[in-house]
C-alpha positions in Angstrom: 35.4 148.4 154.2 37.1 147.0 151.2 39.8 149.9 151.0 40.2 148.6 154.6 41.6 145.2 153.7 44.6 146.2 152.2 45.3 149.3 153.8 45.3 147.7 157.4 47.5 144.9 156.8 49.9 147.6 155.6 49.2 150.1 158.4 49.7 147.3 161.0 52.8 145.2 159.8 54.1 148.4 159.4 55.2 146.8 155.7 54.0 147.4 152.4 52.0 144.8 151.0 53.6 143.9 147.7 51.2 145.1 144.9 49.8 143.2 141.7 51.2 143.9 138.7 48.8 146.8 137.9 49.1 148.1 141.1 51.2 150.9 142.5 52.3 150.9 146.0 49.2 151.1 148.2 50.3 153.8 150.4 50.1 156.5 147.2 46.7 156.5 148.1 45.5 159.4 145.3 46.6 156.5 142.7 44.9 153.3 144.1 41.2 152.9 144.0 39.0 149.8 145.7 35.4 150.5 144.8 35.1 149.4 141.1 36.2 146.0 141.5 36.6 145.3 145.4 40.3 144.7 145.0 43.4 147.3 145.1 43.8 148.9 141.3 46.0 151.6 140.1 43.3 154.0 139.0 44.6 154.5 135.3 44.8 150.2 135.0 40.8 150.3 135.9 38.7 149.4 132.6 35.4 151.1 134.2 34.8 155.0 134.3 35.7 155.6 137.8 36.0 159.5 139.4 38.4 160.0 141.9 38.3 162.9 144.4 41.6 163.3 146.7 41.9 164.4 150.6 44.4 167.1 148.9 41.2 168.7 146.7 38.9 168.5 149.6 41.3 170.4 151.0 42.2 172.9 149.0 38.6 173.9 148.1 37.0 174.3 151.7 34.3 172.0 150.9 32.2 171.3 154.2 30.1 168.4 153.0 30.2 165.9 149.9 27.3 167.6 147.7 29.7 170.3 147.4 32.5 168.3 145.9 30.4 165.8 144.1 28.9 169.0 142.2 32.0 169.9 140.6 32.8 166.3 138.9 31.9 165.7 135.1 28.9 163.7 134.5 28.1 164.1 138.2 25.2 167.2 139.1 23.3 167.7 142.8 20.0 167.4 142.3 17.6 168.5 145.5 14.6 166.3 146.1 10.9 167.2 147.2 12.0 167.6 150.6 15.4 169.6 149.6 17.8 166.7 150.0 20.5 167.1 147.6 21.5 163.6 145.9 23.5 163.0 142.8 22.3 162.3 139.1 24.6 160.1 137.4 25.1 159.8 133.9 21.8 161.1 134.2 20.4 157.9 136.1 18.7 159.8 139.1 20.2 159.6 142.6 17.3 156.9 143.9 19.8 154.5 141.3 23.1 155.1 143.3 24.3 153.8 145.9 26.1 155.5 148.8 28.7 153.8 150.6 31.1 155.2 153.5 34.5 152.4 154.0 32.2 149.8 151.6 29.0 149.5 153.4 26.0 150.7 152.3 23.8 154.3 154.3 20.1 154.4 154.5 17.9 156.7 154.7 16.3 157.9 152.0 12.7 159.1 153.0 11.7 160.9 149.4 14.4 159.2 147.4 17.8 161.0 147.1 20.6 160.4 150.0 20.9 163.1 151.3 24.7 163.6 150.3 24.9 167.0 152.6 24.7 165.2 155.9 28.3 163.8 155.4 31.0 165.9 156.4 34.4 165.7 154.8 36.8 166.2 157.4 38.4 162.8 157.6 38.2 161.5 153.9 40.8 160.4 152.8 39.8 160.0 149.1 35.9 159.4 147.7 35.4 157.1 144.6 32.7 157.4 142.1 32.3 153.9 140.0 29.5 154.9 136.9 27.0 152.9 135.4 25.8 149.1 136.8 27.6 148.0 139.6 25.1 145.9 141.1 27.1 142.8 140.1 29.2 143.6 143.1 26.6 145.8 145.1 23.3 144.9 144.7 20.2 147.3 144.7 20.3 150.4 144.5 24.0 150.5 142.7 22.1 150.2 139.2 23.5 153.7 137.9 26.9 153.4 139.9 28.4 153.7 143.2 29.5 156.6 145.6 31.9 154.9 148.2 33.5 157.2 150.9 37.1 156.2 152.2 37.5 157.3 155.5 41.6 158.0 156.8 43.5 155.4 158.7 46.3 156.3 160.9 49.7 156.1 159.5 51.9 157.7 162.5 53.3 156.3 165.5 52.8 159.8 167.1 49.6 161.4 168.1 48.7 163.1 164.4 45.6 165.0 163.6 44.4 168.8 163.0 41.4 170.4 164.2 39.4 173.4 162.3 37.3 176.3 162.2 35.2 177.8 159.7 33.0 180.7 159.3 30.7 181.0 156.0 28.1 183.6 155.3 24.4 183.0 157.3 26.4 183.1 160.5 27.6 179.6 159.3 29.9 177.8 161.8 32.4 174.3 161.1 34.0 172.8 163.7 36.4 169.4 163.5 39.0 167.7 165.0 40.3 164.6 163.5 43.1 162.9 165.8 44.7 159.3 165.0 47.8 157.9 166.4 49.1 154.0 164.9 51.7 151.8 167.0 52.9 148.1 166.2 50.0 146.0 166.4 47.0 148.9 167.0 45.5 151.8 165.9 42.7 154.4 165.9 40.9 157.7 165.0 38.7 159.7 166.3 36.7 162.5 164.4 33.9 165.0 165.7 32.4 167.4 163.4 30.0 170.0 164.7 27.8 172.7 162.0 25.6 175.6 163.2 23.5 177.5 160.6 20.7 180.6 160.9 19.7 179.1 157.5 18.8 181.8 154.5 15.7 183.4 152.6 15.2 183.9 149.1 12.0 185.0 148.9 11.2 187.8 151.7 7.9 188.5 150.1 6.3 185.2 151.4 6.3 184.4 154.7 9.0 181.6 156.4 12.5 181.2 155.5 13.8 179.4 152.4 16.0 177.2 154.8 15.2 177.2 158.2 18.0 177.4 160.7 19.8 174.3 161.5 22.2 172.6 163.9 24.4 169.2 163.2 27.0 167.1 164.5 28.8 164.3 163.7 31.0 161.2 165.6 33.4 158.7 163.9 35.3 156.4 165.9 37.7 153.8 164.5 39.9 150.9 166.3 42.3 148.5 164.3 44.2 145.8 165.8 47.2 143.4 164.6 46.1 140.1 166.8 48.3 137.6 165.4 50.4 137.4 161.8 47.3 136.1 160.8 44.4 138.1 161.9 43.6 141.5 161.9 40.7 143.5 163.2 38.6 146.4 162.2 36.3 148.2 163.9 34.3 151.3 163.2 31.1 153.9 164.8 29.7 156.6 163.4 26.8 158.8 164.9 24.9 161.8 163.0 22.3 163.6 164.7 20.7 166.5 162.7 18.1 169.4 164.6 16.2 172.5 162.3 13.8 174.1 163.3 10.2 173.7 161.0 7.5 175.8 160.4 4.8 176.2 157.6 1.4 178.3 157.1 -1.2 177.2 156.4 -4.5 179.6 155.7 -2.1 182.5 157.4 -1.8 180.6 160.6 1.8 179.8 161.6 2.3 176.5 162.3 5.8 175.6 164.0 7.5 172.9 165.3 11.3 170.9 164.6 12.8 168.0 162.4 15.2 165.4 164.4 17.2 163.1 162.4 19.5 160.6 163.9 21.7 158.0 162.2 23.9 155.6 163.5 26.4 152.9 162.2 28.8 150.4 163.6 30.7 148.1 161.7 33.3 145.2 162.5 35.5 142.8 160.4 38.1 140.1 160.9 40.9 139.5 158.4 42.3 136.3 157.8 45.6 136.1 155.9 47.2 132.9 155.2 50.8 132.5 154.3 48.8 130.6 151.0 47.0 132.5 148.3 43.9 132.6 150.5 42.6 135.9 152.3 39.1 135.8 154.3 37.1 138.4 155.6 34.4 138.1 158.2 32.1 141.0 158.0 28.9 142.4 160.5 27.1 145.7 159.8 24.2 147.6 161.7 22.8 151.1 160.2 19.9 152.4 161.6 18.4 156.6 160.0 15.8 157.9 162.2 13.7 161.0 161.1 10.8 163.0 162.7 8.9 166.3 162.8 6.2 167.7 164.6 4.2 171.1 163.9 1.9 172.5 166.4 -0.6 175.7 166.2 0.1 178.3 169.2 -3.6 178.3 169.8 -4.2 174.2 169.9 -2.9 171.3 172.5 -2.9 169.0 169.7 -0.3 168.6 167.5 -1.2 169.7 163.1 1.3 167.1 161.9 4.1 164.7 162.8 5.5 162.2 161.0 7.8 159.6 162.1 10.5 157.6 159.5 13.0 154.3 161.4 15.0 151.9 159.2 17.4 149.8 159.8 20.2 147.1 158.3 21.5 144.3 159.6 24.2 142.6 157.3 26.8 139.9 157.7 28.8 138.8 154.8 31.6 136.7 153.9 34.4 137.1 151.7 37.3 135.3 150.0 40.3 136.4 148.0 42.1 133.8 145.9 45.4 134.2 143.9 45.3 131.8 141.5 48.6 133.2 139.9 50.1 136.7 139.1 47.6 138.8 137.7 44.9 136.5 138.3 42.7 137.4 141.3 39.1 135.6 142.5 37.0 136.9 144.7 34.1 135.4 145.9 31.8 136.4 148.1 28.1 135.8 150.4 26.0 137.5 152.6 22.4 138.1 154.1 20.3 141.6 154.7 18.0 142.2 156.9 15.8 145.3 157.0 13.2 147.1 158.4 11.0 150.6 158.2 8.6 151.4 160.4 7.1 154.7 159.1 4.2 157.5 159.3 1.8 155.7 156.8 2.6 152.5 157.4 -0.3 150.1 158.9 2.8 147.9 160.5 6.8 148.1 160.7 7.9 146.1 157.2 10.8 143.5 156.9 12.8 142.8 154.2 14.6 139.5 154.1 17.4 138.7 151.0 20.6 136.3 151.0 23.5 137.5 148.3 26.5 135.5 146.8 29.0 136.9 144.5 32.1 136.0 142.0 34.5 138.0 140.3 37.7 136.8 138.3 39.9 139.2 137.6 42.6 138.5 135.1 45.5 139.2 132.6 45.0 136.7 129.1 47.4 138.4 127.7 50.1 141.0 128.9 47.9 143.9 127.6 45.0 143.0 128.3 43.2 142.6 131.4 39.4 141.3 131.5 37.0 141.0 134.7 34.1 138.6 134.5 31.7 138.9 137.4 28.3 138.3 138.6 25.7 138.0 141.5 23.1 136.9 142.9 20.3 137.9 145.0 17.3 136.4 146.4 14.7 138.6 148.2 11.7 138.2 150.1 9.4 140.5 148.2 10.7 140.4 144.0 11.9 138.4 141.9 15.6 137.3 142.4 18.0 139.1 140.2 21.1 137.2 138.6 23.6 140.6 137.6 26.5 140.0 135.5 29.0 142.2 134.4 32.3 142.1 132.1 34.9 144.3 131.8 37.9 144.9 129.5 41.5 147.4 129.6 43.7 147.2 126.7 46.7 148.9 126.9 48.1 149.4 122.6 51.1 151.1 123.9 52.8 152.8 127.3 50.4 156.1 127.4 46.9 154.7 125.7 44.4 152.1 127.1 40.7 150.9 125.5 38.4 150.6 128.4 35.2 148.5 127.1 32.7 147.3 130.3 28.9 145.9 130.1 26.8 145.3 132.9 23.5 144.7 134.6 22.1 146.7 137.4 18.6 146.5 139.3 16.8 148.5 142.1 14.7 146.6 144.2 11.0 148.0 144.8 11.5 150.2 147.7 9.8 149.9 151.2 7.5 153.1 150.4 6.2 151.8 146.6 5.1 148.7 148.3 3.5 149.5 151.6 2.8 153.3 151.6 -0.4 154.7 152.2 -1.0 158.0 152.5 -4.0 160.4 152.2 -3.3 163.8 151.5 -6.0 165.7 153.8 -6.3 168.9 152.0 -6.1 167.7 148.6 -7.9 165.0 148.8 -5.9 162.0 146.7 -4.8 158.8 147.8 -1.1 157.3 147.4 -1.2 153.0 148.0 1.6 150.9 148.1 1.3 147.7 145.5 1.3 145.0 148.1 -1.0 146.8 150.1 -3.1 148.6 146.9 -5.9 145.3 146.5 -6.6 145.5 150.5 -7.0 149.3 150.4 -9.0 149.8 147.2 -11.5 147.3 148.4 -12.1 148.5 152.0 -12.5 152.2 149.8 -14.9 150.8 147.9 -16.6 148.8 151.0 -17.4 152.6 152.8 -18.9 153.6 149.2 -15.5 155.6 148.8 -14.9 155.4 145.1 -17.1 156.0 141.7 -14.4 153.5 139.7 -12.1 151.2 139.6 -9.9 151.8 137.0 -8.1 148.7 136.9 -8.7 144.6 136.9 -7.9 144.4 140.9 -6.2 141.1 139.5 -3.5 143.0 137.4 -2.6 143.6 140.9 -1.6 139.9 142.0 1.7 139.5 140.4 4.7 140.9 142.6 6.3 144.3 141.4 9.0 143.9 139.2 12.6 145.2 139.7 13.5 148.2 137.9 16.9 147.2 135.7 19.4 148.4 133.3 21.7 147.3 130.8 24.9 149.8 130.5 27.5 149.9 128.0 30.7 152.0 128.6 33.5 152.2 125.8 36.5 154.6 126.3 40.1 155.5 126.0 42.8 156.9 128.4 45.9 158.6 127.5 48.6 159.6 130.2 51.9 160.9 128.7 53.9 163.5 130.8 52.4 166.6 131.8 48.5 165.7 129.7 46.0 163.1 130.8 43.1 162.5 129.0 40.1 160.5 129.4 36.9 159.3 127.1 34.1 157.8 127.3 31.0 156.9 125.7 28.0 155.8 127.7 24.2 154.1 127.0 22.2 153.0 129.7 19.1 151.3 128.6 16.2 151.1 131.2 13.0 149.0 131.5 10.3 147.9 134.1 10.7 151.6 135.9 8.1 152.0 138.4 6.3 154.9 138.5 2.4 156.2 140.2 -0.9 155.2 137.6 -4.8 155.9 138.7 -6.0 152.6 140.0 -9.7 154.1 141.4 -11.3 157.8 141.5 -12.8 158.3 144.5 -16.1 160.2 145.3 -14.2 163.6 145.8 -13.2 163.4 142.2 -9.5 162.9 142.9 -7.7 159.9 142.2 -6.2 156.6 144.4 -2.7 156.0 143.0 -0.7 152.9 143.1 2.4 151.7 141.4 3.5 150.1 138.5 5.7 149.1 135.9 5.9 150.4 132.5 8.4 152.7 131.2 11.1 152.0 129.0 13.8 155.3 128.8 17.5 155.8 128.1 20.6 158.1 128.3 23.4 158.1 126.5 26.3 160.1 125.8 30.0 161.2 125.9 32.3 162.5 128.9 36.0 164.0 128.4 37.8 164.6 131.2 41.4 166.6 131.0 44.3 167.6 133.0 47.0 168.9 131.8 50.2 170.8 134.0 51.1 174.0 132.6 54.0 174.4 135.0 55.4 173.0 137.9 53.0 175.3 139.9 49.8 175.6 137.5 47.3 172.9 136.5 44.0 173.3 134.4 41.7 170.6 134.6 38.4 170.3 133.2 35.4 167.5 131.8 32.0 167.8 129.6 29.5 165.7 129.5 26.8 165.8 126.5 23.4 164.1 127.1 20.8 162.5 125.7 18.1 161.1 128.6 14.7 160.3 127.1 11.6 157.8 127.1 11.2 155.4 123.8 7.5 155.4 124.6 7.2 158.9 124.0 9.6 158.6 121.0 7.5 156.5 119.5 4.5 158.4 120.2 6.0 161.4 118.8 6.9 159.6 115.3 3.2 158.5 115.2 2.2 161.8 115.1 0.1 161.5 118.4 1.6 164.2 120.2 0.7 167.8 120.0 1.6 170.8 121.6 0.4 174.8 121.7 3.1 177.3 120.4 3.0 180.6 122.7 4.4 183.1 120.2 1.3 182.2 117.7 -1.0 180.1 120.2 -1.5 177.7 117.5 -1.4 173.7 118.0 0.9 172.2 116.3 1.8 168.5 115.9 5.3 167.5 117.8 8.1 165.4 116.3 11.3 163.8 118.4 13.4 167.3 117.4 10.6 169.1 120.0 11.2 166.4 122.4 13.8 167.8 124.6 13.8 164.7 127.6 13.5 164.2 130.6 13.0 165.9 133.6 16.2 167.6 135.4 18.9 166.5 132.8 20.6 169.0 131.1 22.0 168.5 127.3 25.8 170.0 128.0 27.2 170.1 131.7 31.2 170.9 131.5 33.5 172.4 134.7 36.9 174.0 134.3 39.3 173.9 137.6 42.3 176.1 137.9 45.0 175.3 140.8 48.0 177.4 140.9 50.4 176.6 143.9 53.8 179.0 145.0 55.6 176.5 147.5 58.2 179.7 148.5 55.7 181.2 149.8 53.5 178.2 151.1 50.3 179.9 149.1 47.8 178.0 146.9 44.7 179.1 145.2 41.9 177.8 143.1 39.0 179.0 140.9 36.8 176.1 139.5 33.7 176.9 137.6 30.7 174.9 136.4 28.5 175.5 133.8 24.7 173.5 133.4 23.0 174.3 130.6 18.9 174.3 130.4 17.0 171.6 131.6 13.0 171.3 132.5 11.4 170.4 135.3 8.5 168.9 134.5 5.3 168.9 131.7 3.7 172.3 131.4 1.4 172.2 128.6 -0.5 168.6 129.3 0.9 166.3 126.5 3.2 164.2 128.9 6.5 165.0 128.6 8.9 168.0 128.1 9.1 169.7 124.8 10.9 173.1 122.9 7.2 174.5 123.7 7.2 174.1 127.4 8.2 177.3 129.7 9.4 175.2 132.9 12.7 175.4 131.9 15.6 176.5 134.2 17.4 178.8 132.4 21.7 177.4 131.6 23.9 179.0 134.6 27.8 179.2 135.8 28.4 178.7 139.0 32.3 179.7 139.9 34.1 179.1 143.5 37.4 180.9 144.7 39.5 179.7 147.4 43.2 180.5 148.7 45.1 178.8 151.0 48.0 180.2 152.7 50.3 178.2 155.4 51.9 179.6 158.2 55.1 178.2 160.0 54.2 174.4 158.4 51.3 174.2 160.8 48.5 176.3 160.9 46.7 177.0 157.4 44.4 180.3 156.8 41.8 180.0 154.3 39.6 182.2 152.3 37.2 181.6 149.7 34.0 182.8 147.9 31.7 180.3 146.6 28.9 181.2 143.9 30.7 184.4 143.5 28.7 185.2 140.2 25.8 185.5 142.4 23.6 183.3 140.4 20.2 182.8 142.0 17.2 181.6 140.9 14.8 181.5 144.2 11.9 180.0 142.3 13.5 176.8 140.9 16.5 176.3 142.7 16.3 177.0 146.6 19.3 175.4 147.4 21.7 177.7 145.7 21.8 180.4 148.4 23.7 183.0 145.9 27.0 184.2 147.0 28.7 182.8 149.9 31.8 184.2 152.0 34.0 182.0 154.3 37.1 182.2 156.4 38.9 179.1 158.0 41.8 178.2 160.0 43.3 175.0 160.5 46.2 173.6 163.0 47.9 170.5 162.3 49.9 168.8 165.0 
């Protein structure tokens, strides 16, 4: 939405708004990013660590959805969650920390944790911006370890414009879009359809099922912009996602099969109110509603095995207002109020969240050089403790080519609709999963039916509300941008406490436990990222980034320097007491991460390739010898891996573009640990432009 608020009053005066002093004109849109500080910025003026990723790159590289892309960035990895949903890790904050935003509202849906990043096709961005570390100062929840906000395109033609696409992949994979927009004095609008057919692929043809199941998807954007007066401006936007794959699972050699449905819808209005004074207001409703179910049936039985069912919604309105105080001195203020509800499989009742939200941000220039932004918000929620998030930010620029970036901030994620009301039994297994406002309740009526042996726990310890999980982060780099060579560093510590996590509250009769949630752990990561581009020649750039880092639990840390922690070696099987050099961290963060992109370009003969290739160096997945956290003794560790992607591109008379690319063409698989990577991947596309 926010990239919306300067780009339509441009699109429908037909003008170009004049731009701050740190601001380049707003139509260079590769060079103008909204997302870090809800305003226009040139990109290089920004004092946060922001990634930008161009239409032009999605382009080139045949990306079909935004996990694809996302995976290539420094500092940025997919990581699939318990039900394969591919999310991003952050700086190594998990993907459960970021928040995912298309046009500056926030998507839902996040049954197990991640977003699933794969459902979002890329067709009609225009340009994605990642903002990392603490962001909820502006955001919220959920934008503790940064933001992902997706710009969609606006129309910028007076003429019907648009292209439409075909691709075919490997695992009779099959893209479809078309992406139209036309623009004329005082109106506007797009339209976008994206349709994706898959058979789906197995790794492991010694077990029964496949490794993805096939799968069918389709997606509808709709856009409308009107210029009603000098004054006001309108915006209005629907999107619709429906998802259908085909399920199936055996248990005991029976086959069980059945189908997932996911739908997802959201609509979104605003009104823009420009006065001919230094005021701007924006009046702002959004509905998002993710729907999810799945059924699995035996052949032999009229009753269903399973079915679950997963329906959440958002309702938000908001307010916001723009004040020019003077050149180079911008504040924004802002309020709003969410409403939201989940009505799920394991619920006793559909569950409401209530919170109200105001904001402030003064952006400003001291001094020539210097630019600082002081913000904060606030938030007030029916079920925590309210959250005051501030946040400061500096750029200094010591000459024409090299800036200091310096930014500290506080971020929190609320308690989540599962930790507080779930409750689930896991039939064949035995344990018990309880939500902490429903976990006194529960354990009780357990213990009422002479369920349980113990409680584990003063049922009081339960009384006082769930705290949100927060974060301090500190960022400190430096930019330099001279000619053909840009550089960027930056060092990074994100310090975590009141994480929620499962503990044993009760052991019931079976011998298994009852799980709750709670709040303990205190954990960190920290580290350095370079990024680099640098133009060879006219025709030839080399990019590339690296990311060291250090993720790890002080709890453990301290445990380990109190000699309390001990370990079995496998080469001698002797125990052996563990210091912080064993402890490697934790779960799913690797030490190095680093990328490499090539883009060569021969305009005579309208031909472009790429190779980009990522490296991920070991990581573990999770405590294999019993002592509670991953150490150099373990053997759960996924082994380092390149993954490398080819692409070329040629154009035919101006208008229709024939693609071919190979992605994974190393063939690296690993079937065990990483399902998701499919190994090597063939693909063809064509794409007319009118």
């Amino acid at each position: 939405m926010f990239l919306f608020i300067g780009f339509t009053g441009c699109f429908l005066s037909g003008q170009e708004i004049p731009p701050p002093e740190d601001s380049v004109p707003v139509q260079d849109l590769e060079e103008v990013v909204v997302t870090a500080t809800r305003t226009l910025r040139q990109l290089s003026s920004v004092p946060l660590p922001v990634t930008l990723i161009s239409k032009k790159q999605l382009q080139k590289t045949g990306v079909m959805r935004l996990d694809e892309i996302l995976n290539e960035q420094t500092g940025i990895i997919t990581v699939a969650d318990e039900s394969g949903f591919n999310g991003i890790q952050v700086q190594g904050i998990a993907s459960d920390y970021v928040m995912i935003l298309i046009d500056g509202v926030p998507l839902v849906g996040r049954s197990a944790g991640n977003f699933d990043l794969s459902r979002l096709a890329v067709g009609n961005i225009q340009q994605v911006e990642i903002v990392k570390g603490p962001s909820s100062s502006l955001y919220g929840s959920d934008a503790l370890g940064g933001v992902v906000n997706i710009i969609t395109e606006v129309p910028t033609d007076s003429t019907l414009s648009g292209e439409v696409s075909y691709r075919f992949a490997s695992f009779n994979t099959h893209d479809a879009n078309i992406n139209i927009r036309k623009k004329q004095k005082k109106w506007g609008y797009s339209f976008f359809a994206n349709t994706l057919y898959s058979d789906g692929y197995d790794l492991r043809p010694d077990l029964r099922g496949q490794t993805v199941s096939p799968f069918s998807n389709y997606t509808i954007n709709a856009q409308w912009f009107h210029n009603l007066s000098e004054q006001w401006k309108l915006f209005a936007s629907g999107r619709y996602y429906q998802q259908q794959q085909e399920a199936e699972l055996f248990v005991n050699d029976a086959l069980l099969e059945g189908d997932s449905d996911i739908k997802e819808y959201n609509a979104h209005i605003r009104l823009d109110q420009h006065f001919k004074t230094k005021w701007n207001l924006h009046y702002e409703f959004y509905h998002t509603s993710y729907r999810a179910s799945e059924v699995l049936e035996s052949p032999i039985s009229p009753d269903p095995f399973s079915s679950s069912e997963f329906d959440q919604n958002l309702w938000r309105p908001e307010l916001r207002a723009t004040y020019t105080i003077k050149p180079g001195h911008v504040l924004t203020v802002g309020a709003g109020y969410n409403h939201e509800n989940l009505d799920r499989t394991f619920f006793d009742d559909k569950v409401t969240f209530n919170s109200q939200y105001a904001y402030g941000q003064y952006d400003f220039h001291p001094w020539k050089q210097v630019n600082l932004i002081l913000g904060a918000r606030f938030d007030n929620h029916s079920e925590y403790r309210s959250q005051f998030s501030p946040k400061a930010s500096a750029n200094y620029n010591i000459g024409p080519s090299i800036a200091l970036k310096a930014s500290v901030g506080y971020g929190f994620k609320a308690p989540d609709f599962r930790q507080l009301y779930f409750d689930f039994t896991n039939s064949a297994v035995g344990y018990t999963v309880l939500g902490y406002n429903v976990a006194v309740e529960k354990v009780q009526e357990l213990d009422s039916q002479g369920q349980l042996t113990d409680i584990l726990f003063e049922l009081s310890e339960l009384q006082e509300p769930l705290r949100a999980e927060s974060s301090v982060g500190y960022n400190l780099g430096a930019a330099f941008n001279q000619g053909r060579l840009r550089l960027n560093l930056n060092f990074f510590r994100n310090d975590f406490k009141n994480l929620i996590d499962t503990r044993a509250i009760a052991r019931r009769t079976n011998g298994q436990n009852v799980f709750s949630y709670a709040n303990f752990d205190r954990i960190y990561t920290t580290g350095l990222e370079l990024d680099a581009n640098f133009r060879m020649l006219k025709t030839l750039t080399l990019s590339g980034g690296y990311q060291l880092l250090y993720a790890k639990d002080k709890e453990k840390k301290v445990a380990l320097e109190r000699g309390e922690v001990f370990a079995r070696d496998p080469r001698t099987l002797q125990t052996v007491a563990l210091d912080n050099s064993d402890y490697f961290g934790l779960p799913n963060r690797s030490r190095h991460t680093a990328n490499l992109k090539l883009f060569y370009d021969l305009p005579q003969w309208n031909f472009s390739t790429n190779l980009r290739v990522n490296y991920r160096s070991k990581y573990g997945l999770f405590d294999g010898n019993g002592n509670g956290m991953i150490d150099n003794y373990d053997t759960t560790f996924v082994d380092g891996h390149f993954l490398a992607n080819l692409t070329l591109n040629k154009t035919f008379w101006d208008r229709y573009t024939l693609q071919l690319g190979a992605n994974n063409i190393l063939d690296y698989k690993d079937e065990e640990n990483i399902p998701g990577l499919a190994g090597l991947q063939l693909f063809t596309k064509i794409n007319i432009q009118f």
